[in-house]
Backbone bond lengths (Angstrom), bond angles and torsions (degrees), N, CA, C in turn:
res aa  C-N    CA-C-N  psi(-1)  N-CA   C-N-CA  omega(-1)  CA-C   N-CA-C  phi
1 X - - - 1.466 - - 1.523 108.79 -
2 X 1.118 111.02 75.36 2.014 120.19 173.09 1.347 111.55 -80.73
3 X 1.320 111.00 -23.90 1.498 95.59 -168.34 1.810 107.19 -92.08
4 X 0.895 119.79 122.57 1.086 114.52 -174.62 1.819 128.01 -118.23
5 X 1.127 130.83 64.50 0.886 141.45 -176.36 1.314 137.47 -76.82
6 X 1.336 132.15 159.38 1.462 148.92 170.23 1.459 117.95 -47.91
7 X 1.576 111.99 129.07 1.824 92.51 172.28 0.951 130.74 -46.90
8 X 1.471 127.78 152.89 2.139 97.95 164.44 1.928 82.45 -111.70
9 X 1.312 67.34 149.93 2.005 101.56 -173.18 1.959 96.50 -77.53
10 X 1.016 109.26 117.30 1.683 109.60 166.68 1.278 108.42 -105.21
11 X 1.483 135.74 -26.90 1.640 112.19 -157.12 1.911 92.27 -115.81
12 X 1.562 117.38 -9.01 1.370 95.80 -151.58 2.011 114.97 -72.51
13 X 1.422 114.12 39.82 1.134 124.29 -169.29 1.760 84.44 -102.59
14 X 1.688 104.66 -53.46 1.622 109.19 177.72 1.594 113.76 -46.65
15 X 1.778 102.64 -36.45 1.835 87.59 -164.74 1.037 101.68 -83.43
16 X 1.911 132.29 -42.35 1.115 105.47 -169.82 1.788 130.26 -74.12
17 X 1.122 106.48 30.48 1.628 137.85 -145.38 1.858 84.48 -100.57
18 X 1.813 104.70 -52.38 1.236 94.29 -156.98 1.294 91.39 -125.59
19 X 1.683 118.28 49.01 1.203 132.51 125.26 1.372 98.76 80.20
20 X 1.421 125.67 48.12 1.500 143.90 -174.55 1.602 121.65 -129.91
21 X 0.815 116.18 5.29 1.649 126.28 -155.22 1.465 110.31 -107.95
22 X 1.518 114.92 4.90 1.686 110.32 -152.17 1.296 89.24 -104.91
23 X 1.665 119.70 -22.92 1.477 86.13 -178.19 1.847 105.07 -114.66
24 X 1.075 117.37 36.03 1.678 119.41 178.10 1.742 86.21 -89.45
25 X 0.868 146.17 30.40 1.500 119.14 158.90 1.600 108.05 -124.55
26 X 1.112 122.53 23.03 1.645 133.93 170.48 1.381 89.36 -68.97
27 X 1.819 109.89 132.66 1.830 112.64 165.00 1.373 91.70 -96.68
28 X 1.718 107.77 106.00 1.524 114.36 120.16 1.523 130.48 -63.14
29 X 1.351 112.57 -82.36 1.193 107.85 154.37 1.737 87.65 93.90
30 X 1.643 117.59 145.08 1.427 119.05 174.82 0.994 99.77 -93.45
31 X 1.399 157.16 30.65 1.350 155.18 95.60 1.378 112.98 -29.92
32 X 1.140 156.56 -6.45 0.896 158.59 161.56 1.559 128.55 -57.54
33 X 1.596 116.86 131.71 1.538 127.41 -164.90 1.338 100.07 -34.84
34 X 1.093 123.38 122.10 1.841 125.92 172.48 1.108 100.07 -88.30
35 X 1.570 132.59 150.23 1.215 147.64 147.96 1.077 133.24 -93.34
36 X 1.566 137.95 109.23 1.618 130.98 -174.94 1.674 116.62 -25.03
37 X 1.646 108.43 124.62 1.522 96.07 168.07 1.135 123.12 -100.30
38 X 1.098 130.01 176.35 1.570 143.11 147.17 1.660 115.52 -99.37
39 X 1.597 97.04 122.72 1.844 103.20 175.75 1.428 100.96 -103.69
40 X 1.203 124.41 156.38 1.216 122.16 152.49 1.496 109.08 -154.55
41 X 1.321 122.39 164.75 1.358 135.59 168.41 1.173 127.09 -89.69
42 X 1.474 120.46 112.99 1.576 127.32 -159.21 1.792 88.99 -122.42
43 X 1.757 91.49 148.55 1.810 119.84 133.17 0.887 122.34 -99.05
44 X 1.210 140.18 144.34 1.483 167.18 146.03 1.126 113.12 -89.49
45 X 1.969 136.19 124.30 0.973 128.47 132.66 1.576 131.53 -65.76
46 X 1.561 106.54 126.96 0.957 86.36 172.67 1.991 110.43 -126.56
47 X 1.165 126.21 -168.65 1.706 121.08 159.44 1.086 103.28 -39.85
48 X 0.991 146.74 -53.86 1.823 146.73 -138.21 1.796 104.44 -116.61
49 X 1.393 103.48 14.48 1.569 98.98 167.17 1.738 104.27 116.00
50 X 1.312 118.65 -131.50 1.391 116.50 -178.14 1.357 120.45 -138.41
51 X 1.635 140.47 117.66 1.013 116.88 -163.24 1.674 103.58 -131.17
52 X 1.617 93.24 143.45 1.710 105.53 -170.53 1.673 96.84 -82.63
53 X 1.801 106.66 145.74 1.308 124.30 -177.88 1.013 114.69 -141.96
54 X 1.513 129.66 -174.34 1.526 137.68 -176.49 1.785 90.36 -131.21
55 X 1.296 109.06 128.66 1.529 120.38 168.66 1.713 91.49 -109.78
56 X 1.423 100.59 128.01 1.501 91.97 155.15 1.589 107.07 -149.31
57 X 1.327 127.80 143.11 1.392 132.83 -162.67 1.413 104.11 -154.40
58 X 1.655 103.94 162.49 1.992 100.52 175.44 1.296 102.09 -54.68
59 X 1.507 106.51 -173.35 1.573 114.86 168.13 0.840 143.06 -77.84
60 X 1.765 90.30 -36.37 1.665 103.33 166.92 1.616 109.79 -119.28
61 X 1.706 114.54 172.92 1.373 104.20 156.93 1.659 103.27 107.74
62 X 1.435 111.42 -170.72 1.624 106.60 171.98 1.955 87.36 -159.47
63 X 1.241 94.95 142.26 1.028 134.56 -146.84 1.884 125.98 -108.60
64 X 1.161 127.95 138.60 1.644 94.40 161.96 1.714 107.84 -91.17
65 X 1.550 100.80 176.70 1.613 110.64 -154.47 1.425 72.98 -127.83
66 X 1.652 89.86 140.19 1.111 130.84 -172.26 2.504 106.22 -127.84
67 X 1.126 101.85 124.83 1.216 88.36 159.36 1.282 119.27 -137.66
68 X 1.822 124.80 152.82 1.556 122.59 -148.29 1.753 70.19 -130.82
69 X 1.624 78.39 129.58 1.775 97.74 152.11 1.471 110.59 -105.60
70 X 1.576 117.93 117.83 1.293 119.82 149.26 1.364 159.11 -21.64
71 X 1.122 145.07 162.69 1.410 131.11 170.95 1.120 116.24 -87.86
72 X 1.779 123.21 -146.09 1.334 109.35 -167.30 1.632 99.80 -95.46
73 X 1.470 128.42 5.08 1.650 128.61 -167.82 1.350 87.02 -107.92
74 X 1.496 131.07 -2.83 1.923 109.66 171.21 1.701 118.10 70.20
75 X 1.305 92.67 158.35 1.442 92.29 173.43 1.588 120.25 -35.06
76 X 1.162 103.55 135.74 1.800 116.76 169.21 1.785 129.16 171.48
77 X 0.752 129.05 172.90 1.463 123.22 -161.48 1.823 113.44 -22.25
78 X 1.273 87.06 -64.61 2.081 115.04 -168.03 1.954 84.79 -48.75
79 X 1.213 134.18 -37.57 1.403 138.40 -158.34 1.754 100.46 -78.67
80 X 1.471 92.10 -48.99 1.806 111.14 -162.01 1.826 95.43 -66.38
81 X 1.136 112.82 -21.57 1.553 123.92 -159.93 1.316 93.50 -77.99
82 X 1.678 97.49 -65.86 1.712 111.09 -172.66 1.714 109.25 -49.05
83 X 1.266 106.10 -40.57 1.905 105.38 173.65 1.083 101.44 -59.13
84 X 1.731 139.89 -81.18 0.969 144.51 -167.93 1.961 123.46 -29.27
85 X 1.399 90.44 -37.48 1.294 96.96 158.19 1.548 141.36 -65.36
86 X 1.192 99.65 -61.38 1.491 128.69 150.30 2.073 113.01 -22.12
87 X 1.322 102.85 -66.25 1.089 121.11 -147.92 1.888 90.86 -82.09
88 X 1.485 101.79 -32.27 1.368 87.67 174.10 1.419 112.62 -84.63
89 X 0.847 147.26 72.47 1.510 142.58 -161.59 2.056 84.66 -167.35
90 X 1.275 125.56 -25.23 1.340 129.49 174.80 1.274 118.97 121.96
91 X 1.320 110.44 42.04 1.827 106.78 -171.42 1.544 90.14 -128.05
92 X 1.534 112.01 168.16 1.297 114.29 -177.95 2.170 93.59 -116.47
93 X 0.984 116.33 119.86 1.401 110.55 -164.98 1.592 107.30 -141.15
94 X 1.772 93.76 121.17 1.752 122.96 164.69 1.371 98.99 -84.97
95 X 1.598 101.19 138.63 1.400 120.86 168.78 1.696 87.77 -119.61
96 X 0.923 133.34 110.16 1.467 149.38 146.26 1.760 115.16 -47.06
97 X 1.100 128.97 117.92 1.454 131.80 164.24 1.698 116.30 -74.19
98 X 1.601 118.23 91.43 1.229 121.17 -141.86 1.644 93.36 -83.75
99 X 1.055 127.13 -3.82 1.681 119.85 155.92 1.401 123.32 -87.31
100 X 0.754 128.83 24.24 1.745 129.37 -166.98 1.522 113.15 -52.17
101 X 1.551 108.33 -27.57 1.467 140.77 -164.79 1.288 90.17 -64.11
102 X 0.889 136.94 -34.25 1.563 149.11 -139.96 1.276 144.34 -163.72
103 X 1.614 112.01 -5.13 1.369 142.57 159.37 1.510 115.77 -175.43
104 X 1.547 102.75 164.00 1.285 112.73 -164.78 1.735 91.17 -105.60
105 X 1.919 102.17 141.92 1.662 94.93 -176.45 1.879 108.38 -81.31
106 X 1.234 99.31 173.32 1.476 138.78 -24.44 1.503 122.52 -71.63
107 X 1.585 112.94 128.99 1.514 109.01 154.42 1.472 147.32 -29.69
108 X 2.000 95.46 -36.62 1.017 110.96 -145.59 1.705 98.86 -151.19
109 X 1.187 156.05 111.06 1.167 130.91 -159.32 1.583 102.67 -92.30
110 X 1.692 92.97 -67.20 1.537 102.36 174.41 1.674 111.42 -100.39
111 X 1.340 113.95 113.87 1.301 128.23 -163.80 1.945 98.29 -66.11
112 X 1.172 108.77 -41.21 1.693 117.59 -179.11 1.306 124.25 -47.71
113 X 1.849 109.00 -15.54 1.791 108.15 -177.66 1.603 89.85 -102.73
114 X 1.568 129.62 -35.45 1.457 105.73 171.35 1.739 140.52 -7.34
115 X 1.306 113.52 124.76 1.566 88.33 -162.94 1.706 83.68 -123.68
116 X 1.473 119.22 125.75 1.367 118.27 -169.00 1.720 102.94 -91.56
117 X 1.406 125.88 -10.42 1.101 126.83 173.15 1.614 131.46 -77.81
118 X 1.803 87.74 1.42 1.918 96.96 -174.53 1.452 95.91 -100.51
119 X 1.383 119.71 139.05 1.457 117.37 -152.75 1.705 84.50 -94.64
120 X 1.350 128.42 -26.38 1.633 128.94 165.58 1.905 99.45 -41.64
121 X 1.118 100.26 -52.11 1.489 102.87 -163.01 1.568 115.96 -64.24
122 X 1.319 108.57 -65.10 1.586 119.17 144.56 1.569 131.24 6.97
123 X 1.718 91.52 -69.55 1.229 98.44 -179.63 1.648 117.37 -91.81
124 X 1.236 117.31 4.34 1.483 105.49 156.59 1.108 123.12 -78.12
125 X 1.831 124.65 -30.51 1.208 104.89 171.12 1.460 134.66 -86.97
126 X 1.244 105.22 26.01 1.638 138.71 177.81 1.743 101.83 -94.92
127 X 1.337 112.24 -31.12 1.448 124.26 -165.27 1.972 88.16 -88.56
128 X 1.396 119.00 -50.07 1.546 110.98 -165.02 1.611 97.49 -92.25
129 X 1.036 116.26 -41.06 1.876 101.67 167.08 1.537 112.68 -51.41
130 X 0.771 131.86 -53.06 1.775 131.22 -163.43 1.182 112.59 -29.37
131 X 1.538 109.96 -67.70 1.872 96.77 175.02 1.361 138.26 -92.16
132 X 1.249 107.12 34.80 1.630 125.10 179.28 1.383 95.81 -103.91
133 X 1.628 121.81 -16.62 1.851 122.09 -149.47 1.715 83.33 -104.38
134 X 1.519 126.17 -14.51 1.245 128.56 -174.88 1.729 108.55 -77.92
135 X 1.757 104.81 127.03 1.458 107.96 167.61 1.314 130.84 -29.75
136 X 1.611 118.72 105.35 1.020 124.37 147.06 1.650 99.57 118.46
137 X 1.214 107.03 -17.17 2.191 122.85 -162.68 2.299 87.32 -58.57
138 X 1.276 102.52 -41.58 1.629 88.32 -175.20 1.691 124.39 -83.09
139 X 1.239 94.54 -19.62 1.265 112.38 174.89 1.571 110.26 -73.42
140 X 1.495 142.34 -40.51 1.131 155.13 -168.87 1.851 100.26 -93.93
141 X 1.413 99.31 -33.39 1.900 82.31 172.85 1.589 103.57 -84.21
142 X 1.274 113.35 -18.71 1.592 91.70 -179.82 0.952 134.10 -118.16
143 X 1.175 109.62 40.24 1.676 142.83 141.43 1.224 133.54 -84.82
144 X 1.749 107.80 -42.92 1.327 99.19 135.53 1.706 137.05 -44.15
145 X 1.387 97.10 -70.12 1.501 91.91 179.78 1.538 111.81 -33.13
146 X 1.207 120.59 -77.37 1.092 131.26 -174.74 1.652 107.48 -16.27
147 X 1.651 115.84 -70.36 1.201 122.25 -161.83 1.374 91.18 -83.33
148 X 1.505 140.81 21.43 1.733 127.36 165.56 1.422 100.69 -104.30
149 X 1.284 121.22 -43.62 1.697 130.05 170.74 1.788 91.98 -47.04
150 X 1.434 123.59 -50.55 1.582 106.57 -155.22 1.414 100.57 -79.97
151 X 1.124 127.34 -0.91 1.928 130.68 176.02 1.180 101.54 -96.08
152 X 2.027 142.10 8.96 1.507 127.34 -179.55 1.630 86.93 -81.37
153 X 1.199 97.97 157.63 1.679 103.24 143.98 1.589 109.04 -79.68
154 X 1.397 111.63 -27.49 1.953 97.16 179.39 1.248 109.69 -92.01
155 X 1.851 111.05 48.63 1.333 106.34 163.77 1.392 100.06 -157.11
156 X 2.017 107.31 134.32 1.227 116.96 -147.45 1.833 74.57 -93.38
157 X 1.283 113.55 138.49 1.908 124.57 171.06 1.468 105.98 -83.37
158 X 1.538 118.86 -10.18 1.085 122.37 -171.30 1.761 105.49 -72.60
159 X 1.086 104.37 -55.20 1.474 124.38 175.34 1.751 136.67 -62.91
160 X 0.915 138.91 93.54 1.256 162.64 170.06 1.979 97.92 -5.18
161 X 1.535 116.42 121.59 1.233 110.66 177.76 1.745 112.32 -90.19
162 X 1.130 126.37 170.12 1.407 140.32 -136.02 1.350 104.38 -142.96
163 X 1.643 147.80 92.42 1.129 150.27 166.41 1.676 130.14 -87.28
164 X 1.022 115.00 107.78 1.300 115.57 176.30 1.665 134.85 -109.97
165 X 1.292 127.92 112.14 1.455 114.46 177.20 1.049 134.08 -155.49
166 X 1.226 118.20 172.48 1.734 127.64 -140.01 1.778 108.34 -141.89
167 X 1.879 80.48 134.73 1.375 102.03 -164.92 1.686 120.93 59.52
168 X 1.670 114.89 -110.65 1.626 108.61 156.08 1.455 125.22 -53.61
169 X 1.453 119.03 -34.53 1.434 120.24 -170.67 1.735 102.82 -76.26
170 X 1.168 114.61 -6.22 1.787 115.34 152.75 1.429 117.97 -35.45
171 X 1.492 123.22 -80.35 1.180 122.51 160.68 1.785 139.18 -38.76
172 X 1.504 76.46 -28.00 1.866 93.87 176.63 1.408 96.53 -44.47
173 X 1.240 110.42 -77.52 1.338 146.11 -139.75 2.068 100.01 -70.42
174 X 1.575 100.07 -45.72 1.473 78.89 167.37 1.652 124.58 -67.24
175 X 1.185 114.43 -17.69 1.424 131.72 169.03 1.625 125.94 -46.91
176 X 1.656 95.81 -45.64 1.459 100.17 -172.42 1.684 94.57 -110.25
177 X 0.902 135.36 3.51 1.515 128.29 138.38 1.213 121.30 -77.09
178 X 1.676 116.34 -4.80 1.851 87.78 176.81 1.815 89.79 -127.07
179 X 1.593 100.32 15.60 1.745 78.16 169.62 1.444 107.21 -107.59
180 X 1.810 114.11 -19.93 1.416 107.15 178.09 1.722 107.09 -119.41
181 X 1.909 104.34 76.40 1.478 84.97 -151.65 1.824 92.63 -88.28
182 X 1.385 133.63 21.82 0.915 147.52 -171.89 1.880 104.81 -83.50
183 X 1.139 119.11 -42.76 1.190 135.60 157.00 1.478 149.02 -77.72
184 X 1.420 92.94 -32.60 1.650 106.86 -156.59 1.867 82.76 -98.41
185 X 1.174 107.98 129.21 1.480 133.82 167.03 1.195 120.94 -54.48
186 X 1.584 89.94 -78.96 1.404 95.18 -150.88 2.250 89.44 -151.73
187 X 1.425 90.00 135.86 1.552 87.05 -177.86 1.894 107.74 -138.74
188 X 1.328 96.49 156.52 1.761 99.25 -175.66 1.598 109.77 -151.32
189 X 1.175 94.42 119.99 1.640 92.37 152.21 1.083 123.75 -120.35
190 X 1.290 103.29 -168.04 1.899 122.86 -144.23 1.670 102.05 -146.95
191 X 1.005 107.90 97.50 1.847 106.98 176.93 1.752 108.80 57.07
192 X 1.029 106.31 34.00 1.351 125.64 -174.50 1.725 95.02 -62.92
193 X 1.643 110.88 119.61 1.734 110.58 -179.10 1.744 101.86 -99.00
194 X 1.423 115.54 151.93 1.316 133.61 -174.40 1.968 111.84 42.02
195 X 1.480 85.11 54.10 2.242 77.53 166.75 1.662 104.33 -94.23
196 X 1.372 118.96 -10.04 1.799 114.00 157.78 1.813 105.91 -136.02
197 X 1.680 82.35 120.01 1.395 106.33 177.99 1.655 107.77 -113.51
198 X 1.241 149.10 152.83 1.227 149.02 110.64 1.277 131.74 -2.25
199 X 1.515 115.87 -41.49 1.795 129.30 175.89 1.468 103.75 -82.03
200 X 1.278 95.52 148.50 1.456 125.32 179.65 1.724 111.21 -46.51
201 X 1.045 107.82 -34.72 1.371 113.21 -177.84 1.746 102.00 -72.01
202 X 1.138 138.14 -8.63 1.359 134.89 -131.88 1.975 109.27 -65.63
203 X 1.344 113.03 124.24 1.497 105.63 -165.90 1.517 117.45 -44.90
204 X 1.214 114.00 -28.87 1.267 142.14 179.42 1.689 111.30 -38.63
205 X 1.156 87.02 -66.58 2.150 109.17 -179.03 1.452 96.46 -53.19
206 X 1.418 130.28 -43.63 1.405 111.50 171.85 1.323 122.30 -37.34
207 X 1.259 121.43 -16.23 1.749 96.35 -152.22 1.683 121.14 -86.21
208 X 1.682 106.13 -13.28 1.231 99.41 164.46 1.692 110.94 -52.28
209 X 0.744 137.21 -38.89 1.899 149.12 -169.85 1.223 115.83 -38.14
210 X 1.840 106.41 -37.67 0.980 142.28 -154.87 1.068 102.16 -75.43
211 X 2.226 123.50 151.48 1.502 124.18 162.04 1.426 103.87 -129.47
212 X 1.392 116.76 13.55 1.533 108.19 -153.50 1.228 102.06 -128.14
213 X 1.859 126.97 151.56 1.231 120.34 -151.35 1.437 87.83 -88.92
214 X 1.488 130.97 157.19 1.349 136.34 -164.25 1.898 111.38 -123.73
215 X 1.063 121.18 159.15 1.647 110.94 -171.39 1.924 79.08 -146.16
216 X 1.467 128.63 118.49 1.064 151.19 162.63 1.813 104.32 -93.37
217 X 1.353 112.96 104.76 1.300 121.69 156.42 1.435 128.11 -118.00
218 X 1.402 101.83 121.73 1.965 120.27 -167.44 1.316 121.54 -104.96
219 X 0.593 110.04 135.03 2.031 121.27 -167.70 1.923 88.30 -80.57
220 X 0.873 88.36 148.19 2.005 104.24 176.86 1.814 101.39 -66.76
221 X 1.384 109.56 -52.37 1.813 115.42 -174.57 1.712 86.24 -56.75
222 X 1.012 103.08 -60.29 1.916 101.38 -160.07 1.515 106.16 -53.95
223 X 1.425 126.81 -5.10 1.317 114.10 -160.05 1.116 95.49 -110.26
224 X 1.635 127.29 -34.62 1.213 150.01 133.36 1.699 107.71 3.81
225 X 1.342 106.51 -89.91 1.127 113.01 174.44 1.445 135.82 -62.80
226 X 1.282 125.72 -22.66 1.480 124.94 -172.59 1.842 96.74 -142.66
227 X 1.823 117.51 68.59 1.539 116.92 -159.85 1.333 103.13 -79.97
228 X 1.275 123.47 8.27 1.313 119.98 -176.90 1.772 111.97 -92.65
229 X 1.160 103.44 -41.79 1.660 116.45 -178.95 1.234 120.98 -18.04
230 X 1.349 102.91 -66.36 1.759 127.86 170.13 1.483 93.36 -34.02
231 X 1.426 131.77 -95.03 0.888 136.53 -160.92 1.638 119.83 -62.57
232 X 1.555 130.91 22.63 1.217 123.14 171.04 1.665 84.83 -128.04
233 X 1.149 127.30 -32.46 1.689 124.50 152.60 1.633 90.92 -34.47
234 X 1.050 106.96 -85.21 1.909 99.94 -153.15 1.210 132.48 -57.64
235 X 1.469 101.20 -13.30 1.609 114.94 173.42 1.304 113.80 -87.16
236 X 1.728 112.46 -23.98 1.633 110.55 175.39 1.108 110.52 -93.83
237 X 1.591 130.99 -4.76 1.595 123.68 177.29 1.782 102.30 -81.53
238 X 1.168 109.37 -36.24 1.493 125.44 161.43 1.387 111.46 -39.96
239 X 1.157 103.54 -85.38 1.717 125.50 -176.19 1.424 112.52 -33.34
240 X 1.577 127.88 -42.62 1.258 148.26 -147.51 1.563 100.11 -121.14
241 X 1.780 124.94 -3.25 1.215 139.28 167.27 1.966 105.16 46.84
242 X 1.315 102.69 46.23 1.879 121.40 172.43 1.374 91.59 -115.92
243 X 1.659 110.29 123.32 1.327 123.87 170.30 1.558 100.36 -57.36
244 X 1.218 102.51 145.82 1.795 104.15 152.65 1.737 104.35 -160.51
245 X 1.326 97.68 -158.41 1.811 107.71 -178.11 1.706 86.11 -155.65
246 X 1.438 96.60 115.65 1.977 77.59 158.09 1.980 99.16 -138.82
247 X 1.599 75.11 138.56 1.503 106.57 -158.02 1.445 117.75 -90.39
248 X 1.420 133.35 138.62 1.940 110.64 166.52 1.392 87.12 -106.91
249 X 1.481 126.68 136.62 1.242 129.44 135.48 1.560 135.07 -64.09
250 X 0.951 114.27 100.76 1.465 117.41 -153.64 1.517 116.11 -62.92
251 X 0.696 149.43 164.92 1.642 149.45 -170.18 1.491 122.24 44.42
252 X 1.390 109.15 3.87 1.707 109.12 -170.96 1.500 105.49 -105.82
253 X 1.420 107.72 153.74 1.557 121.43 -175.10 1.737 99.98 -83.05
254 X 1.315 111.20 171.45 1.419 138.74 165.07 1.506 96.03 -49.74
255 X 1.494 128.04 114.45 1.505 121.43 174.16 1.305 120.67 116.87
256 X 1.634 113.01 -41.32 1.420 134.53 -179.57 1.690 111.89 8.58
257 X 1.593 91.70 -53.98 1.662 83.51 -156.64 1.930 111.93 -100.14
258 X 1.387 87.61 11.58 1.803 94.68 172.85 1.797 108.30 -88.61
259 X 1.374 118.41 136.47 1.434 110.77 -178.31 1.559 114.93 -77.02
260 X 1.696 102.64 -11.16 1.920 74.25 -154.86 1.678 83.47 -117.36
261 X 1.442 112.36 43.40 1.846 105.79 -170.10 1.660 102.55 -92.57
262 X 1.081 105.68 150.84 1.558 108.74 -165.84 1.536 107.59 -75.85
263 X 1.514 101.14 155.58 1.407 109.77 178.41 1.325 132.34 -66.39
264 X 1.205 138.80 136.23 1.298 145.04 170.77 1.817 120.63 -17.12
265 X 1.162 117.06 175.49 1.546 96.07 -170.36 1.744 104.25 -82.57
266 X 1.490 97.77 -25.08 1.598 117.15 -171.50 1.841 103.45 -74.01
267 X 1.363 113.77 -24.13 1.496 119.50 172.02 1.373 108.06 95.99
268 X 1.748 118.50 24.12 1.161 118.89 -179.94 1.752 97.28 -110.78
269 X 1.489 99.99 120.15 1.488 123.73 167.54 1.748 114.46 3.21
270 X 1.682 138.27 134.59 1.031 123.92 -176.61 1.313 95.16 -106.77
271 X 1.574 116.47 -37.48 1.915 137.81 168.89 0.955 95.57 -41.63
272 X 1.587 126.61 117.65 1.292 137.28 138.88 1.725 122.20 -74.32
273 X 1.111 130.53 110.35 1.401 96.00 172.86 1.030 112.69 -105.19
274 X 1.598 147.69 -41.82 1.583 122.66 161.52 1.341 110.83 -27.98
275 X 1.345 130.99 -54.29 1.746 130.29 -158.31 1.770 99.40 -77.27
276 X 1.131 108.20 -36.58 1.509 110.93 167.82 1.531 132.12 -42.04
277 X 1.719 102.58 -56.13 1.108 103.35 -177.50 1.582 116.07 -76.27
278 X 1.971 111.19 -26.74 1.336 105.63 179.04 1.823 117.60 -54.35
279 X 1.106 105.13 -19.86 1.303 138.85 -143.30 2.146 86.38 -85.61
280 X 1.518 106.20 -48.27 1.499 116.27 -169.93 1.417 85.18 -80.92
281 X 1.393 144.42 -70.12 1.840 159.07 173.19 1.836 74.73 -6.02
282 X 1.376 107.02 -84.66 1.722 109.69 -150.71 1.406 107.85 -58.35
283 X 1.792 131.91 -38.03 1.082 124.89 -172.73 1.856 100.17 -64.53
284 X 1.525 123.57 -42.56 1.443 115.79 -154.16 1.848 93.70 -80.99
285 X 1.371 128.77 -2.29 1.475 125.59 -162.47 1.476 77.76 -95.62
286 X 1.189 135.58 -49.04 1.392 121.02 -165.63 1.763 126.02 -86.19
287 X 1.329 102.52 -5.54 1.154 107.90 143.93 1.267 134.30 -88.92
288 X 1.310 136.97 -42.75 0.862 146.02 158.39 2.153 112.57 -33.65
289 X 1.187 104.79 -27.51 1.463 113.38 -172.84 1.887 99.27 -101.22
290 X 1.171 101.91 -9.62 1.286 96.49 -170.12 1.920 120.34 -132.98
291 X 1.348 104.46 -18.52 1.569 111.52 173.56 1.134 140.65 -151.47
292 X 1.542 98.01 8.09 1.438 122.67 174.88 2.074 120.00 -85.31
């Protein structure tokens, strides 16, 4: 992957349409003054039993709450990193272990030795997806979350929470913006798989639900394959009058912006890190405009 290029912008004709666009050009930027965090290891009750997480927030102070849905390898280091980052920038941020139903994290430590061609392998993550794919299981954890972030003291209730997610946690994330759209700010994903489906369920149809400005980021292969998406994304962020931006990153694989995601079949890199970090630049500008 040499060529390394700039997103190209497809919808921002839609956002600045509905009069949202004026403040996405503030440089945050992940260059930005970091603040010491605090990690810690939390339970949560929730309906569906109990699930282990990573809280991590500044040290001092109260904060807005941010929650990151995972990919398909779940909480684990490459995740704890991405919070840690995040969180120093001024957010107080749960990473939820979105299998809890069914295992305790991590699944997976280093996501990069995964081998998706061993049909053993395959079918475990058929075994920790299953009851997250069940009616209503994402909608009911992230309501919890929501109302466990609003009981920290390192989280200001005043302030609008912030959802972000990757690969599967794509769908997460339109989920817990249109079930708690009373709260949830501002949400983004990142190579987010199936947000327009054909089925009735399709993540997509959520977005009227929605109150929070949205940041859509697309891997170049994924756009590749399904070129229409983008454009029924932009007509329903429209349609449903929820600011967003949804973006293709051009030259990057499915995953781009996770470090430890396995390599291509050809053995060329899936980690972007120039496209990565632009990738953190756009998530912290849209918080920063929206819940900070």
């Amino acid at each position: 992957m040499t060529d390394q290029k700039k997103p190209s912008e497809v919808s921002r004709r839609d956002f600045t349409a509905l009069g949202a666009a004026a403040g996405l050009t503030v440089g945050v930027g992940s260059a930005g003054a970091a603040e010491a965090v605090t990690e810690t290891d939390v339970i949560i009750k929730t309906p569906d039993g109990v699930c282990d997480a990573a809280f991590i927030h500044p040290a001092t102070g109260s904060h807005a709450g941010v929650i990151i849905w995972t990919d398909i390898f779940g909480l684990r280091p490459s995740f704890r990193d991405l919070g840690k980052r995040v969180a120093a920038q001024g957010y107080a941020v749960l990473i939820p272990n979105p299998f809890y139903r069914t295992i305790k994290s991590p699944v997976v430590v280093d996501a990069s030795t995964f081998d998706f061609a061993d049909p053993a392998s395959r079918a475990k993550t058929a075994e920790w997806t299953g009851p997250i794919n069940q009616p209503g299981a994402i909608e009911r954890d992230s309501t919890t979350y929501v109302a466990w972030l609003d009981a920290q003291p390192q989280v200001n209730k005043s302030k609008k929470i912030g959802t972000q997610g990757y690969c599967m946690g794509g769908p997460l994330v339109f989920k817990t913006a249109a079930t708690n759209p009373e709260r949830v700010g501002a949400g983004a994903t990142f190579h987010g798989g199936g947000l327009v489906t054909e089925k009735p369920n399709s993540p997509h149809l959520l977005i009227p639900k929605m109150h929070s400005r949205m940041h859509i980021a697309i891997a170049a292969s994924d756009d590749i394959k399904q070129p229409d998406a983008k454009d029924t994304l932009k007509s329903s962020f429209v349609a449903g009058k929820v600011p967003a931006e949804v973006l293709v990153y051009e030259g990057t694989f499915h995953g781009w912006t996770v470090r430890d995601m396995p390599r291509q079949p050809d053995g060329t890199p899936t980690f972007n890190p120039p496209d990565a970090e632009r990738a953190l630049n756009a998530l912290l500008v849209l918080y920063k405009n929206t819940i900070a």
